[in-house]
N, C-alpha and C positions, 0 to 999 in steps of 0.2 A: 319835585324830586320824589314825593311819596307816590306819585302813580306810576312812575319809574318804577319803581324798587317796583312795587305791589305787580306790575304788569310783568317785571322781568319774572317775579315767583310764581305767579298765575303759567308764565311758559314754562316753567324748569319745573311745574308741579304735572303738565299736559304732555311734558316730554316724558319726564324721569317715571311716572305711574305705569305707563304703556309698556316701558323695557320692563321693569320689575316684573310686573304680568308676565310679558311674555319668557323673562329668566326661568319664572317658579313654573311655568306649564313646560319647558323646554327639562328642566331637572326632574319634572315629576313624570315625564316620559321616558318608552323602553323600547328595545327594536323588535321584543313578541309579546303576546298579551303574555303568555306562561311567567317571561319575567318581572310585567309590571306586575302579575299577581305576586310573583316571589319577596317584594318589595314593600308589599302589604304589611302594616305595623298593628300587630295585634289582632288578625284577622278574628271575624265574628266564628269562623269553622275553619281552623289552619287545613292546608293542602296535605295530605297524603300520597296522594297519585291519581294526574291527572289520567281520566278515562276517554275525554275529547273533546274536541273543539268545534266550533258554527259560526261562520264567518257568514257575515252580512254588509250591507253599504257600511264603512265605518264603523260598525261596531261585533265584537267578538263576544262568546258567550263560551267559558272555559269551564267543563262538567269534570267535576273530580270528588274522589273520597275523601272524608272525612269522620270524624273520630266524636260521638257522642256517647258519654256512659264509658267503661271497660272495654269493650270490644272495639279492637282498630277495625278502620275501614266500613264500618256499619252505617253508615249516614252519606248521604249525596246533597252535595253542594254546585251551585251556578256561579262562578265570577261575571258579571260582565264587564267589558271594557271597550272604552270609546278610541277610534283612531285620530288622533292631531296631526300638522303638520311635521309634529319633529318623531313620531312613533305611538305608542300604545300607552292609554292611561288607565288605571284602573277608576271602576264608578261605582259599584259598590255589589255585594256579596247577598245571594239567597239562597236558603236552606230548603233541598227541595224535600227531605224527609229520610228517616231510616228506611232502610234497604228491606225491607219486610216484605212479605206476598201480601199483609191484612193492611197495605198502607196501596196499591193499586188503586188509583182510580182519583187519588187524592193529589192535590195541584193547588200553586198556588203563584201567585203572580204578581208584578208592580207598575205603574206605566201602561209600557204595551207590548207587555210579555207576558206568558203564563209557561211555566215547567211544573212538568207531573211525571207521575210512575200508573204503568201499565203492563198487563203482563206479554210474558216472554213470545209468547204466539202472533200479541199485536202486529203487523208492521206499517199501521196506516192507522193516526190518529185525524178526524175533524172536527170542528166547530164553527157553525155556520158556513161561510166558505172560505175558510183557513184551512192548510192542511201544514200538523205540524211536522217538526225535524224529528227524525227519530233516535236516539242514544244510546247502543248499547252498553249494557252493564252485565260486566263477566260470570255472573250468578246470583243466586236468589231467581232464577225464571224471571226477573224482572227488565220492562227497561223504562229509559225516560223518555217524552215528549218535552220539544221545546214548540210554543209559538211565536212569534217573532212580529210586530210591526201589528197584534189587533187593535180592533175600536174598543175603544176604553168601557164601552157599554156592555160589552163580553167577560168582563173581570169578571164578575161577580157569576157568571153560569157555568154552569159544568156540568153541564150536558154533555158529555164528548161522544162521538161516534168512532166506535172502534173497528178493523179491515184488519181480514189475515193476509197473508199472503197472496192467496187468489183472489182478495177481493170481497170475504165472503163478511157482512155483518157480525161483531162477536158483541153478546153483551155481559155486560158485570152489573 
């Protein structure tokens, strides 16, 4: 009788896990990334206004202002967020830097991402043979770079190769 009992809770523990799982990932999803960030509880840099979005296989990368110090809108933040079967989850929040011209050049990154600021002339950032997404941002002459999907070897350089418009080498 005991391996009865014991087998029937072994199933109802191999059933009931899976649903709960899939409950809490099916609530903790949205039908855009915008609003699973909206959804965010106590974010690390709250949203001000989103500036835009990069969509990739699955995952979304949502560039908006944020609020460091006195001055609204002075600081630039990355959401990224993973696509599920039921919609958009958030994965987690980086702070790409205050909005400055003396912060150009400066990036930083987790995984296999790197976002940086660059100035306003840039329109073609590389590294290695990455090339990244470009950001605009409405003033300060600045914008951002995202890169998306590097070799984790790459974190750590920042080397970046900067192209204007035509093409031409810029350096800082």
């Amino acid at each position: 009788m005991k391996k009865i009992t014991l087998g029937f809770v072994v199933c109802l523990v191999i059933v009931v896990v899976p649903l709960i799982y899939l409950d809490i990932k099916k609530n903790n999803s949205h039908a855009t990334p915008e609003d699973a960030l909206s959804y965010v509880k106590n974010p690390k840099h709250a949203v001000l206004e989103v500036i835009d979005k990069k969509f990739f296989d699955g995952v979304a990368y949502v560039f908006y202002y944020s609020q460091v110090g006195e001055t609204p809108k002075n600081y630039l933040a990355a959401a990224r967020l993973q696509k599920n079967m039921y919609g958009w989850q958030f994965d987690e929040i980086l702070g790409v830097g205050n909005i400055e011209v003396s912060n150009v050049g400066m990036a930083s990154g987790k995984d296999d991402y790197i976002v940086g600021l660059a100035p306003k002339q840039v329109h073609k950032v590389i590294i290695d043979k990455y090339e990244a997404e470009m950001i605009t941002i409405d003033r300060e002459n600045i914008r951002a770079f995202l890169f998306h999907e590097v070799e984790a070897d790459l974190m750590g350089q920042t080397e970046f190769q900067y192209f204007d418009e035509e093409g031409n080498k810029l350096y800082y």
